[in-house]
KOLRO-42702 format. One record per residue (C-alpha): residue in one letter; z, x negated, y. Coordinates in steps of 0.1 Angstrom, whole numbers, plus 5000, padded with zeros to 4 digits. Each point is the difference from the previous one (the first is absolute). Layout:
// KOLRO-42702
aZXY ...
***
This chain:
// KOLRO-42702
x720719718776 x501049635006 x497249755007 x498649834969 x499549665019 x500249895032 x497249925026 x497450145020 x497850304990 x496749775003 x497750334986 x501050385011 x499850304972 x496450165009 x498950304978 x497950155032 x498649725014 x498549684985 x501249645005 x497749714996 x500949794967 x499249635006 x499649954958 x497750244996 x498450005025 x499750355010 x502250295016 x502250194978 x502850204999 x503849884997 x502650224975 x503049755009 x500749775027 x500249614993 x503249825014 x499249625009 x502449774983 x500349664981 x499149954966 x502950024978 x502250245029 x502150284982 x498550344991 x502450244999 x500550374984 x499750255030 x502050234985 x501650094967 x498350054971 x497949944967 x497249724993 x496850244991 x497749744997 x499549635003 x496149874998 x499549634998 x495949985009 x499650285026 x496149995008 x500850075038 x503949925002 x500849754974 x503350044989 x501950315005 x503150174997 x500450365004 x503350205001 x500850364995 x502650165020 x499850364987 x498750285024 x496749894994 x500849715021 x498649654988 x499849665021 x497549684990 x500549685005 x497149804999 x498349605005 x503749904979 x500149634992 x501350134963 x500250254976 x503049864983 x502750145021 x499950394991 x498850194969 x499150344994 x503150234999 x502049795015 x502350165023 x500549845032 x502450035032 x499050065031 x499549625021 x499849854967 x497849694994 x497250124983 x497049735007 x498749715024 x497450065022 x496949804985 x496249965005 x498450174971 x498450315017 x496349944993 x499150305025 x502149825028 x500049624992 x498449895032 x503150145018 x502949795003 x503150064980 x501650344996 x501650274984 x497250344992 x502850265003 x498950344992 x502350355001 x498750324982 x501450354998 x498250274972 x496649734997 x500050005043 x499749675011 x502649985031 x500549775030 x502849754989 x501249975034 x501150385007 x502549954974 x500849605005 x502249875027 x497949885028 x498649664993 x498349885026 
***
């Protein structure tokens, strides 16, 4: 996978273990890991593959983009600045521009700036950064 923006990894993927969410208030689990970046920085396709979904009013992540790479394999992309970028069924190339990080991820709008990235395999969620090159 190529990285789909660059920065810091600001919040770690945490299925076992909870992580404390300054929005809400409360600890929770984490499905993805957030990468810290300015508003309006490039998102970018991980890999290759087809737009399964874009939702412009996410309750928890505002607006996302998800993409199917066959195998079972999907990554999300969420907190865009836009949904006006990609479309469902669109195919897209791998390092392709597919967004701008944004601000619009309710669940996480006390955090600064970032990219939700999220990798699953079969409905698993997965940590990002076994399959990302390292980014911190």
């Amino acid at each position: 996978m190529a990285l789909p923006t660059l920065g810091k990894v600001m919040t770690e993927h945490s299925i076992d273990k909870l992580i404390y969410s300054k929005t809400l208030e409360q600890w929770n689990t984490h499905p993805g890991i957030d990468i810290a970046a300015e508003e309006g920085t490039q998102v970018k396709a991980a890999m290759e593959g087809t737009v399964s979904e874009v939702r412009n009013n996410d309750p928890k992540l505002g607006i996302v983009a998800v993409i199917d790479h066959g195998g079972g394999v999907k990554t999300l992309y969420g907190n865009l600045a836009s949904d006006n970028l990609v479309k469902e069924g669109d195919d897209v190339k791998k390092g392709q521009v597919i967004g701008a990080v944004g601000k619009t991820a309710l669940y996480e709008i006390e955090d600064p700036p970032h990219l939700h990235f999220e990798v699953t395999k079969d409905g698993a969620k997965l940590d990002p950064q076994l399959y990302l090159p390292k980014l911190n």
